[in-house]
LUMMI-119490 format. One record per atom (N, C-alpha, C): x, y, z. Coordinates in steps of 0.1 Angstrom, whole numbers, plus 2048, in hexadecimal, padded with zeros to 3 digits. Layout:
N
XYZ/...
end
This chain:
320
1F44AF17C/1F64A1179/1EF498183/1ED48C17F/1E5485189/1EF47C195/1FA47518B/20146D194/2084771A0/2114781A8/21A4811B0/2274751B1/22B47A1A4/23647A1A2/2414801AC/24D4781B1/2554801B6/2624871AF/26248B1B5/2714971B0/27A49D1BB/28649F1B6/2904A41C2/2934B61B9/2924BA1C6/2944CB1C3/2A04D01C9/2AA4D31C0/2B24D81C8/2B14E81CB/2BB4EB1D8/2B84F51E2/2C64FF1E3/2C85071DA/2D55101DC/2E05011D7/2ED5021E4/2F54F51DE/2F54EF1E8/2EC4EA1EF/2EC4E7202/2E24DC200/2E14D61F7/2D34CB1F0/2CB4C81F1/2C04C41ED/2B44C41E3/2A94BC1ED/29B4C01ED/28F4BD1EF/2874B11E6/2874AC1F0/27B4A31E6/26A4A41E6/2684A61E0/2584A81DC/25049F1D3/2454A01D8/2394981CD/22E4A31C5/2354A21B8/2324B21B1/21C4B11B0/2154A61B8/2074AC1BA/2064AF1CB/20A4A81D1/2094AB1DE/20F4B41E4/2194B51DD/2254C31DC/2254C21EF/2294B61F4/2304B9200/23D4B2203/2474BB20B/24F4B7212/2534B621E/25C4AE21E/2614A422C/26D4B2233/2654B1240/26F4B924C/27A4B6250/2814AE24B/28D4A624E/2944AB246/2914A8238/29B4B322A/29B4BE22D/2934C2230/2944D6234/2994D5241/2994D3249/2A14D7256/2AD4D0251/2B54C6248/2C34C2249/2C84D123E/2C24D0232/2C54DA22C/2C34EA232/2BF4EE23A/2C24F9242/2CA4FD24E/2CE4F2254/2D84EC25E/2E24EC257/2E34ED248/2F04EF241/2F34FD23D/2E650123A/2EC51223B/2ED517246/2E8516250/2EB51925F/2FA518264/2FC50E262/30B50B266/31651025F/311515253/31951A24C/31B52824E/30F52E250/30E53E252/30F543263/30B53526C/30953F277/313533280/30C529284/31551E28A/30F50F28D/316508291/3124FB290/3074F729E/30C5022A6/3035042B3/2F350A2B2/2F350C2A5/2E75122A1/2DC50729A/2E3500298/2D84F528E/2CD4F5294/2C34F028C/2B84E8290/2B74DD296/2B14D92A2/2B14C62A3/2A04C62A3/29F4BA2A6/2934B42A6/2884BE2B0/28E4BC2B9/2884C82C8/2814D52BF/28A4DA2B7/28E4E92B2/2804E32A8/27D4DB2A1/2744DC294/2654D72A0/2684D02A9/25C4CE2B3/2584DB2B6/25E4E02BB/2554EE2BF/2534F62B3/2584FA2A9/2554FB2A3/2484F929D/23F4EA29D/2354E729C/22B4EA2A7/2304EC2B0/22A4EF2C1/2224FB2BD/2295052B8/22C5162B9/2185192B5/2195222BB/20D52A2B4/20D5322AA/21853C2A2/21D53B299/219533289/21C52A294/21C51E286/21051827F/20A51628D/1F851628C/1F251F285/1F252B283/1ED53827E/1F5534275/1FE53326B/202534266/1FB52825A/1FA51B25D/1F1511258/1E2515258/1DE51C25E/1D051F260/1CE52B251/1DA536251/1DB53E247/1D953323A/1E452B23A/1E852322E/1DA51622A/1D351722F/1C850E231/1BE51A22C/1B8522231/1B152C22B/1B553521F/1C1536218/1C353820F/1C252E201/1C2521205/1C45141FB/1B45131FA/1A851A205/197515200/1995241F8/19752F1FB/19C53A1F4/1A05371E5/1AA52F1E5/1B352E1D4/1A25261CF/19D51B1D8/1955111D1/1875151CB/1865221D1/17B5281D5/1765321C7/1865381C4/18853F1B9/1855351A9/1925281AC/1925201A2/18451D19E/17A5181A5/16D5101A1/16151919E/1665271A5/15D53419E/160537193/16A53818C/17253817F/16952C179/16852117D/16651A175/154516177/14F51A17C/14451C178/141529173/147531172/14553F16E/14353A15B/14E52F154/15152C14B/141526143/13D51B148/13351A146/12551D143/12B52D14A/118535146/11F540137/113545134/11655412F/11655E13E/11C56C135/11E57313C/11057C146/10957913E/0FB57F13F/0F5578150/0F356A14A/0EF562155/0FD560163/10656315E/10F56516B/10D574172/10E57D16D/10D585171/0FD58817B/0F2582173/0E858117D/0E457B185/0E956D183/0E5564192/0F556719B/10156C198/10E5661A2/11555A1A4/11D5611AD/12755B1B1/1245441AC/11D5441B5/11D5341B4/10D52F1B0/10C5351A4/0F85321A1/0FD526197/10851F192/10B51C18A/10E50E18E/11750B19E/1144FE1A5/10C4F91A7/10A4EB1A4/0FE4E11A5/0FA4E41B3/0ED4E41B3/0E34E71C4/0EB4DB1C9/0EB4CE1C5/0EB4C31C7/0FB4BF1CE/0FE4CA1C8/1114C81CB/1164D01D8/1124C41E1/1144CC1F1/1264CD1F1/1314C61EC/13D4C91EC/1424D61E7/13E4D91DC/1404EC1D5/1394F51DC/12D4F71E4/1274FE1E5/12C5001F9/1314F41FA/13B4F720C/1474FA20B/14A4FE201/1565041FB/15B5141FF/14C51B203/14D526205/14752A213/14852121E/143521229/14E521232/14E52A23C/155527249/14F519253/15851A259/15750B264/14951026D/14050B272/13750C279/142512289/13B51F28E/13E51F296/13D5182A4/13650E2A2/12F5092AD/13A4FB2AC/1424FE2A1/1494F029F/1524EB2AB/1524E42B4/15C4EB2C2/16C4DB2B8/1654D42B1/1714C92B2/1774CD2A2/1854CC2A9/1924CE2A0/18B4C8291/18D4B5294/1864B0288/1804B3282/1784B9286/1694BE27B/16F4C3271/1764CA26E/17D4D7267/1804D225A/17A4D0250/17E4CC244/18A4D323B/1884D022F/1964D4227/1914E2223/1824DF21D/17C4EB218/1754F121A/1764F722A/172502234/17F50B23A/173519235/180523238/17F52224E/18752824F/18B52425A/18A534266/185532270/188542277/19253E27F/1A054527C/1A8545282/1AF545294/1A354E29B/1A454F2AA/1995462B0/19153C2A7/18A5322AC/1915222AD/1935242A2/19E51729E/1AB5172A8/1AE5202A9/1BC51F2B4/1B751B2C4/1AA5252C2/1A951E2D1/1A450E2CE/19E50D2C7/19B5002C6/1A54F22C4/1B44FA2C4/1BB4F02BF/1C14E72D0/1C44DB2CC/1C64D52DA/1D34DA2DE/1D84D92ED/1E54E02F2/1E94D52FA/1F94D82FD/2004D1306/1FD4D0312/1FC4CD31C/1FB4D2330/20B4D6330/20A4E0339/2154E5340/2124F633D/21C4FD340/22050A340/21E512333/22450A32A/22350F31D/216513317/213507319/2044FF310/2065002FF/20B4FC2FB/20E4FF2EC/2074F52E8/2044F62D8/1FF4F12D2/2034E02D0/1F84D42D3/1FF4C92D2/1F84C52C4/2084C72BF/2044C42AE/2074B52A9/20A4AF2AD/20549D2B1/1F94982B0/1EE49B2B4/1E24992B8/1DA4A22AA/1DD4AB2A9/1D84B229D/1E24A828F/1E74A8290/1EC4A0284/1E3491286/1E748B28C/1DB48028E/1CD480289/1CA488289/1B848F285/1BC491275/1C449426E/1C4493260/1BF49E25C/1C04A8265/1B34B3263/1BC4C0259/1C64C425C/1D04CA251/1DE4C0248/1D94B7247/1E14AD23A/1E74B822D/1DF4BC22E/1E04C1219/1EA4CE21F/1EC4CE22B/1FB4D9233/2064D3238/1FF4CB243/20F4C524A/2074B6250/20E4A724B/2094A1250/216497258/21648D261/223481262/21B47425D/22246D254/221462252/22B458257/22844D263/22C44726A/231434264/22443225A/225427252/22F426249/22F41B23F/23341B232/244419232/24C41D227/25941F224/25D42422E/26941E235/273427242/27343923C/27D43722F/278441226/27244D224/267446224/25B451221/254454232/257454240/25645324B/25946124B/250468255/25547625B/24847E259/24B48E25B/24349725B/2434A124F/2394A3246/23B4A923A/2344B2239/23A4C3237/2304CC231/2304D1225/2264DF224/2244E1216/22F4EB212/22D4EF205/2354FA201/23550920D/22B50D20F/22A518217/230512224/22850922A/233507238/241506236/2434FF22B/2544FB225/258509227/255514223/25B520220/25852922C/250527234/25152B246/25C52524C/25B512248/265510251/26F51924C/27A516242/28551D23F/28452A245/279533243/27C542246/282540254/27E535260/28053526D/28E53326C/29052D266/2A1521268/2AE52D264/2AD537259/2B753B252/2B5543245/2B854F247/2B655A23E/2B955222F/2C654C22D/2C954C21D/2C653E21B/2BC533224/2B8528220/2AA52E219/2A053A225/29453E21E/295545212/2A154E20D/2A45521FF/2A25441F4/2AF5391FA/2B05311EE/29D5281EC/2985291F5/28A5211F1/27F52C1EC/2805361F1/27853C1E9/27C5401DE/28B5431D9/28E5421CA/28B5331BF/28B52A1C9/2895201BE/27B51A1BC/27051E1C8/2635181C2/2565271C2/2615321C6/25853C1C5/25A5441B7/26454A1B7/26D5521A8/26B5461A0/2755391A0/27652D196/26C526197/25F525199/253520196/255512194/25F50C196/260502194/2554F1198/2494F419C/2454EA1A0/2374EF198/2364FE193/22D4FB18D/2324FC17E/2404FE177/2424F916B/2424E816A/2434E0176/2424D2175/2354CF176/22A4D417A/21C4CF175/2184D2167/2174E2162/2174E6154/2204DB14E/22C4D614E/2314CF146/22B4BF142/2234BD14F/21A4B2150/20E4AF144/2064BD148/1FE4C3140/2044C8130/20D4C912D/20E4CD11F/2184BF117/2194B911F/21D4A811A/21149F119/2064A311D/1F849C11A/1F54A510E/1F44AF109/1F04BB100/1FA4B50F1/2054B20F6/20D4AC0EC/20D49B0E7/2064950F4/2054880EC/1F44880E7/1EE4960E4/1E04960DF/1E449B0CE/1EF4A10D3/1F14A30C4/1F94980B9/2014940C5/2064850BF/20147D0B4/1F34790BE/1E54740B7/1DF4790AD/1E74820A1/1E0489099/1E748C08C/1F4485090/1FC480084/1F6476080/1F547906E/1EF469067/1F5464067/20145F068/20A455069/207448075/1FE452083/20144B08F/1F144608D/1E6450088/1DB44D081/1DB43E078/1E044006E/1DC433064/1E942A06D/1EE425075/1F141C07A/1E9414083/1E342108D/1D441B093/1CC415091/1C7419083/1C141307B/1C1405078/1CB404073/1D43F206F/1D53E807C/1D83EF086/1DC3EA091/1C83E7098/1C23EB090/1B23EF097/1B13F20A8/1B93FB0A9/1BC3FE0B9/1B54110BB/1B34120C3/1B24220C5/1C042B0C0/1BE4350BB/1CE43D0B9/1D243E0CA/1CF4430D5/1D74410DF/1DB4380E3/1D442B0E1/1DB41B0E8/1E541B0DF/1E541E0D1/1EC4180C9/1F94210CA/1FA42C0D4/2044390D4/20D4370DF/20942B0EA/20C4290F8/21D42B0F6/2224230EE/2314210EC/23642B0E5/2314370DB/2334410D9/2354480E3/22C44C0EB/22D4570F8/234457100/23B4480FE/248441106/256444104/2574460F7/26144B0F0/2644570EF/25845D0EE/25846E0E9/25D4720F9/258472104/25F475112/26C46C10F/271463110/282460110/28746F105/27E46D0FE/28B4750F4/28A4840F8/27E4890FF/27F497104/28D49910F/28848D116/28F48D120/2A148F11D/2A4486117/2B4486110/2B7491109/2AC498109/2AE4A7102/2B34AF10C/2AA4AD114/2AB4BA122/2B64B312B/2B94A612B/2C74A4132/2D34AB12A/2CF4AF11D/2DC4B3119/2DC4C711D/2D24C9125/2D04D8122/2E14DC12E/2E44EA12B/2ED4EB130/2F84E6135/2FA4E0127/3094D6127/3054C9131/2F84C8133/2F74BB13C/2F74BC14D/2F94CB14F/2FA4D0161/2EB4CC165/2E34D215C/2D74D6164/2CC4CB15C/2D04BC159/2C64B614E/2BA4AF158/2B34AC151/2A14A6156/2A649915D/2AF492157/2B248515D/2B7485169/2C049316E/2C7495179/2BE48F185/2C348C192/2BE48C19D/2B84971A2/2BA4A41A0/2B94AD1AA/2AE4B9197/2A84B9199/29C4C4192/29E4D1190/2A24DB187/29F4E718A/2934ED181/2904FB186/2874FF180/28950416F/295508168/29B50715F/2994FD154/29B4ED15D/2954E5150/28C4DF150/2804E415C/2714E2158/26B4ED14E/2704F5151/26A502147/2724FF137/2794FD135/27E4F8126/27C4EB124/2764E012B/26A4D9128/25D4DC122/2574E4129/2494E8129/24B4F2117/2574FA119/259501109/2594F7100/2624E90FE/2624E00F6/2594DA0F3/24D4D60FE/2444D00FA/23A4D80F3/2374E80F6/2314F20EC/2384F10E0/2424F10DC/2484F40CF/2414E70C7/2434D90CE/2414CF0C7/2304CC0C2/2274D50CD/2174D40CB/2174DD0BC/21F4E60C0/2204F30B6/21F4EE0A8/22E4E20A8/22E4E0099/22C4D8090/21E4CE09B/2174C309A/20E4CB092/2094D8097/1FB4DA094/1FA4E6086/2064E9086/2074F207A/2104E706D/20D4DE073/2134D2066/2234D3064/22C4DB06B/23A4D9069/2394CB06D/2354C2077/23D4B207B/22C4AF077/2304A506B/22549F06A/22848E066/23048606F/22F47C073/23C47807E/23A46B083/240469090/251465092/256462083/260463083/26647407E/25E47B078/26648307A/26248F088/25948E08D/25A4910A0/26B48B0A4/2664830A5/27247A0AE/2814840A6/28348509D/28D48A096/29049809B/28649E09C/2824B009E/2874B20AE/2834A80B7/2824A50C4/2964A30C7/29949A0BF/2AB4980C0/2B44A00BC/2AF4A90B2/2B64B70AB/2B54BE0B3/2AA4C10BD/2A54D00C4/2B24D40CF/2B24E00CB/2BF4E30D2/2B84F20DE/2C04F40E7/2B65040F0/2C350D0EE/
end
């Protein structure tokens, strides 16, 4: 989806994460209060986390490797994605004889540095873009350090540089709110592993097992799939017409409706515990979202709903 929408995730019964389902990052503050609650519960109150405890944390070398991992896996995912999708493009004939990337424009210096490591000569942190794979024992040394004994990592100064954003950044501006340090899903699920055995169970059951943040993009994606089919009822057709508008302009307040009334659907799903309108998200009623809106493309296109009042009617009956 384009916007990043937010959403709250809840977490076992010790409460819920907020997320921006494209940026898909969160704030260190919800995760260390909600693991400080399992902590205290399972081991002691003398155990929490404080501020100190998530500082080093960020200090650690550990941690660094760890983003450097998560950073060379995300050009990896991209690397794959855009070979797929140039792969799509050719026949099989001509892929198979020119390769991997004969299919990226010469011209397209962004795709084609997509598959390059960092120049080793690179000595500054900055340089390091999003879409360079990364050598792990170069980058560390290269990352800046504290003075003293320790020397740990001063992850301050690397945040500043903007140079791993799309991992862990602090935003200091803006909303009191929206103020703090926010990482990705993978660090989210490092931190936890650090903090408390049954806080890292409850997060990797709910966005690893319960997929739940990528049934909320698919759902994004198959609500655009459904207001294409929308547009294909003659009802919404010869209205356009009359109206001499495009069928999508003329659908704007349809598409408006048809989400309220999904929605009032899936607030009613399990007696109302777990509905879409709730505050807190689970993975449960994005995935019987994403089924509803298939059923409804479904029976747009085989002519069972073939106008807008009776959608709307099929949508209020549907029961899971």
């Amino acid at each position: 989806m384009i916007t990043n929408q937010v959403m709250k995730i809840r977490i076992g019964n010790e409460g819920a994460l907020t997320v921006g389902h494209k940026e898909q990052l969160f704030k260190v503050k919800e995760i260390m209060d909600i693991g400080n609650k399992y902590i205290k519960k399972n081991i002691s109150e003398s155990a929490m986390w404080t501020k100190d405890t998530v500082r080093n944390y960020l200090r650690s070398e550990s941690t660094w490797r760890t983003i450097i991992a998560i950073h060379n896996t995300d050009v990896e995912n991209k690397r794959i994605e855009e070979h797929e999708y140039y792969k799509s493009l050719s026949n099989e004939r001509d892929y198979k004889g020119r390769g991997y990337y004969a299919h990226a424009p010469k011209s397209d210096k962004k795709v084609s540095s997509y598959y390059n490591y960092a120049p080793k000569s690179d000595k500054k942190v900055s340089g390091v873009k999003p879409h360079l794979l990364l050598d792990t024992k170069e980058t560390m040394q290269q990352l800046p350090r504290r003075k003293g004994k320790n020397k740990d990592i001063d992850y301050t100064k690397v945040l500043k540089s903007n140079q791993f954003s799309h991992i862990v950044k602090t935003q200091h501006g803006g909303s009191v709110d929206n103020r703090g340090t926010y990482v990705n899903l993978y660090l989210a699920i490092d931190l936890a592993m650090k903090m408390n055995e049954e806080f890292k169970v409850m997060v990797i059951d709910t966005f690893v097992k319960g997929k739940i943040l990528e049934y909320r993009d698919i759902g994004g994606d198959t609500f655009k799939l459904l207001t294409n089919a929308i547009d294909t009822l003659p009802d919404r057709i010869e209205k356009a017409k009359k109206r001499e508008l495009t069928v999508p302009k003329c659908n704007t307040w349809v598409y408006k409706n048809i989400s309220d009334e999904i929605q009032k659907v899936l607030d009613t799903y399990d007696n109302g515990s777990h509905g879409y309108n709730r505050e807190e998200h689970t993975a449960k009623v994005q995935e019987k979202r994403v089924t509803l809106h298939k059923f409804l493309i479904s029976s747009i296109e085989y002519k069972f709903i073939t106008n807008y009042p009776q959608l709307k009617q099929v949508i209020q009956n549907y029961t899971f």
